[in-house]
C-alpha positions, 0 to 999 in steps of 0.5 A, a space after each residue: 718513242 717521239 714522234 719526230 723519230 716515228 716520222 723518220 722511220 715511217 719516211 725511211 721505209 716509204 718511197 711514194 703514197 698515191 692517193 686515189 678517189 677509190 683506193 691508196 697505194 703505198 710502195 715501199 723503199 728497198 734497201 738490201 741488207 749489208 751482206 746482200 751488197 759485199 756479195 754483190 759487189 764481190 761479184 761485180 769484181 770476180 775473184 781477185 
């Protein structure tokens, strides 16, 4: 895999990298799944 496509994949799975004198902290992004969002949506709405 190039590394131009690692990148974006690493860039796309990490929200924020927070360097410290004595520790790192990594947050991940969330991104729910495609089901999770048309259940979601599905309830927002209520039944037709």
């Amino acid at each position: 895999m190039a590394t131009d496509d690692k990148r974006r994949i690493a860039e796309s799975l990490i929200e924020q990298i927070i360097v410290d004198d004595s520790e790192i902290v990594i947050m991940f992004s969330y991104r729910p799944a495609s089901e999770e969002l048309c259940a979601n949506q599905q309830r927002w709405r209520g039944p037709g």
